[in-house]
N, CA, C and O of each residue as an XYZ file, in Angstrom:
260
protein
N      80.168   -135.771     24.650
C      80.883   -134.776     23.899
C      80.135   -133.452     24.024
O      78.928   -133.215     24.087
N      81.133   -132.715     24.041
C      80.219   -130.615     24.351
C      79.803   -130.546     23.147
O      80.384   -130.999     22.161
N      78.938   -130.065     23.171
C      78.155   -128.949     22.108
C      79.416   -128.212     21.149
O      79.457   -127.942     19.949
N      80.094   -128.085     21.910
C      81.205   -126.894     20.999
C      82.016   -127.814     20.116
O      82.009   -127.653     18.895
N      82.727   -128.790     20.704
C      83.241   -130.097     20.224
C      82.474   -130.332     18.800
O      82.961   -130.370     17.670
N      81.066   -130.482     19.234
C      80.303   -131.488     18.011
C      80.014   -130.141     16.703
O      79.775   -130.454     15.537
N      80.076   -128.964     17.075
C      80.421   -127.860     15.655
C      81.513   -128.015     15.347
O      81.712   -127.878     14.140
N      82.391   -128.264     15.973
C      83.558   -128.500     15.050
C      83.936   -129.824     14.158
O      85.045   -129.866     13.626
N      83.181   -130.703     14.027
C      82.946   -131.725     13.324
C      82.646   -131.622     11.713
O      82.247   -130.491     11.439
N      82.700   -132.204     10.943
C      82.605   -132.025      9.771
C      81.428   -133.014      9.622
O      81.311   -134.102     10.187
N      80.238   -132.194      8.404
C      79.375   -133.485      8.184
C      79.129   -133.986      8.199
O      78.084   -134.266      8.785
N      79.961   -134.844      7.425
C      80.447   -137.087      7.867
C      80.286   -137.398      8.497
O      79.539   -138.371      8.599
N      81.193   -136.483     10.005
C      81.602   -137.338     10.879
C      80.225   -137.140     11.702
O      79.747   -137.936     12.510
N      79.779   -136.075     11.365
C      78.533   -135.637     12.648
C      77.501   -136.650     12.215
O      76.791   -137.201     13.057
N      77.420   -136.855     11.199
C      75.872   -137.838     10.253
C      76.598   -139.373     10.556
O      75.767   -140.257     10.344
N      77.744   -139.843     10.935
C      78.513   -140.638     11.304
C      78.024   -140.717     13.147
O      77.533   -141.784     13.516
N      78.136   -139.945     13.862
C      77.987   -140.285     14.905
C      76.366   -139.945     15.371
O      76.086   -140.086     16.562
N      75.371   -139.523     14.466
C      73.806   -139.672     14.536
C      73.519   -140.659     14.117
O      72.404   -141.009     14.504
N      74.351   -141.834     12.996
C      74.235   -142.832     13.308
C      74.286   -143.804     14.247
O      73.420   -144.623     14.557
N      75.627   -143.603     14.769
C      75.869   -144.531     16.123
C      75.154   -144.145     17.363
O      75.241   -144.781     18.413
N      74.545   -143.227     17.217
C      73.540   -142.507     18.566
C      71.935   -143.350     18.328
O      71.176   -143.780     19.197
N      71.818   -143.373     17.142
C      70.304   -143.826     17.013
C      70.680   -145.130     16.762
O      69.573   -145.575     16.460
N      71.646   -146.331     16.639
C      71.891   -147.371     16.816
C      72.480   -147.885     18.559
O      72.914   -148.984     18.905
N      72.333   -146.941     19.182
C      72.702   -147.304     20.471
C      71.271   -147.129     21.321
O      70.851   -147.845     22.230
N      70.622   -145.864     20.686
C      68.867   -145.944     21.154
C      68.323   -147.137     21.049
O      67.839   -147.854     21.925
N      68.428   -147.289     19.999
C      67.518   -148.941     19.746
C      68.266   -149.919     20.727
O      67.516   -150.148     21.675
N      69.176   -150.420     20.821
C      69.645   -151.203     21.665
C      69.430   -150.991     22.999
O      69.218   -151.934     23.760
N      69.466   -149.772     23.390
C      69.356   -149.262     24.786
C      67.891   -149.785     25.147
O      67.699   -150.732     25.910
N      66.595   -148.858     24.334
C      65.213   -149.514     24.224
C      64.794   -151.153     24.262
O      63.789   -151.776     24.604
N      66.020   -151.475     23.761
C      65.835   -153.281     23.647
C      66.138   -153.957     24.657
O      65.569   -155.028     24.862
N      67.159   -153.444     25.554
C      67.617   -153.560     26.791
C      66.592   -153.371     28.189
O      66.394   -154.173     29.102
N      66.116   -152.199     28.009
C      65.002   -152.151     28.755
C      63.641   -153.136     28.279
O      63.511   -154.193     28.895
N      63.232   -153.001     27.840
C      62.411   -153.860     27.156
C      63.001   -155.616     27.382
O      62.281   -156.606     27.246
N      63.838   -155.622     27.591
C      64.115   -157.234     28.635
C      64.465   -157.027     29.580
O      65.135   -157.886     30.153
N      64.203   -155.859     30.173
C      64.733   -155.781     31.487
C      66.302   -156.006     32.227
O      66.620   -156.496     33.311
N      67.191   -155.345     30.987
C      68.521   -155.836     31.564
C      69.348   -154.540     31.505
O      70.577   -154.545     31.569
N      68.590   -153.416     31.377
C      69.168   -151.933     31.498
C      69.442   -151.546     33.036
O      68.632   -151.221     33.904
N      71.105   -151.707     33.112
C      71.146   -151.270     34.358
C      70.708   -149.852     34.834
O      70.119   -149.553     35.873
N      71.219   -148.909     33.638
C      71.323   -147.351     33.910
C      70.142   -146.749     33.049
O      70.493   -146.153     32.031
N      69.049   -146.809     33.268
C      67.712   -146.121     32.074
C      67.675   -145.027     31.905
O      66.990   -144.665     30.949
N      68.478   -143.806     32.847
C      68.825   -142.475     32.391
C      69.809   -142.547     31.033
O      69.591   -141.668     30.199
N      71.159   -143.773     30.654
C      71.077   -143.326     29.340
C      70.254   -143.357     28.571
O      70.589   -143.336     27.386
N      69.332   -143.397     28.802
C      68.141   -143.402     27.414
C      67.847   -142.141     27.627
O      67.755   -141.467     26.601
N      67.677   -141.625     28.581
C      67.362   -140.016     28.114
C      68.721   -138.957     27.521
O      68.596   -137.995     26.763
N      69.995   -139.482     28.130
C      71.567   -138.704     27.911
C      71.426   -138.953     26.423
O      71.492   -137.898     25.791
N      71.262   -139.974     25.713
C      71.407   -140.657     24.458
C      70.182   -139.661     23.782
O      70.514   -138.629     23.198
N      69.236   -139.918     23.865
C      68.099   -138.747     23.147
C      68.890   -137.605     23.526
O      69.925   -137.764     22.878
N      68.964   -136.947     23.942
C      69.406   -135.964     24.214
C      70.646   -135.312     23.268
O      70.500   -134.212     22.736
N      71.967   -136.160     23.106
C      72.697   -135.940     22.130
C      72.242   -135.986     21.124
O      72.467   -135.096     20.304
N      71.376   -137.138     20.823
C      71.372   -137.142     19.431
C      70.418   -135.842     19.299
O      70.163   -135.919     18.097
N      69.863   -134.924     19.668
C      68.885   -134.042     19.434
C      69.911   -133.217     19.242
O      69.897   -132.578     18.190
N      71.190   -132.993     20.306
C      71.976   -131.874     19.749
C      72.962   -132.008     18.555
O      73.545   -131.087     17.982
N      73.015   -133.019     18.357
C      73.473   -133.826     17.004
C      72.813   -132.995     15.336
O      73.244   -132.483     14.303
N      71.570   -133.320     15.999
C      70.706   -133.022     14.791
C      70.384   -131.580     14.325
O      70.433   -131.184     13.161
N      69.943   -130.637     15.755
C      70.248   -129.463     15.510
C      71.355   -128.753     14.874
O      71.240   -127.717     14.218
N      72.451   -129.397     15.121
C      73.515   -128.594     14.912
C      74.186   -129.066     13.075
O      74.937   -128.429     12.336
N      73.441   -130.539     12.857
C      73.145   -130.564     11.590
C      72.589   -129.796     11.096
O      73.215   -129.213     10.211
N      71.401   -129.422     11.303
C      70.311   -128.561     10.662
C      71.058   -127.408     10.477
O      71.291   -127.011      9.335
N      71.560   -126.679     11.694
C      72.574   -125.455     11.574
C      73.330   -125.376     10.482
O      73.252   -124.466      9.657
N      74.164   -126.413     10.425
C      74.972   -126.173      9.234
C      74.391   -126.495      7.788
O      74.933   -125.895      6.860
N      73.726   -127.055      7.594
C      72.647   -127.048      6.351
C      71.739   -125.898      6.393
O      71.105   -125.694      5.358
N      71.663   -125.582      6.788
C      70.712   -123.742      7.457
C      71.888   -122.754      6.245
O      71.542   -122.232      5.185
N      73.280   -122.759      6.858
C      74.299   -121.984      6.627
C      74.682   -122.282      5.248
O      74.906   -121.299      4.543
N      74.790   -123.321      4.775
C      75.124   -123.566      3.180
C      74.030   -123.185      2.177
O      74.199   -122.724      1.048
N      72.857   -123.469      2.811
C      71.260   -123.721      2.163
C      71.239   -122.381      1.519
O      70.254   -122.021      0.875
């Protein structure tokens, strides 16, 4: 999902899908860690969102704050 996409999200849904981002890290990590990760670059695509996830949380808690 774009960057632009994920500002237009509402709260919920954004603290909703930093959940499912850091529940797919762990699994991903667990995957590698038995050696059955075909693709180990999502582990970096996956950090990666969720970082812009979080920023753009912060942003909008920045803006209300």
């Amino acid at each position: 999902m774009k960057v632009k996409e994920l500002r237009e999200l509402s709260k919920e849904e954004l603290t909703g899908r930093i959940d499912e981002a850091r529940k797919s890290l762990v699994e991903l990590r667990f995957q590698l860690a038995m050696r059955k990760l075909e693709n180990p670059a999502r582990i970096r695509t996956t950090k990666r969102e969720l970082a812009q996830m979080l920023t753009i949380m912060t942003e909008k808690e920045a803006v209300k704050g």
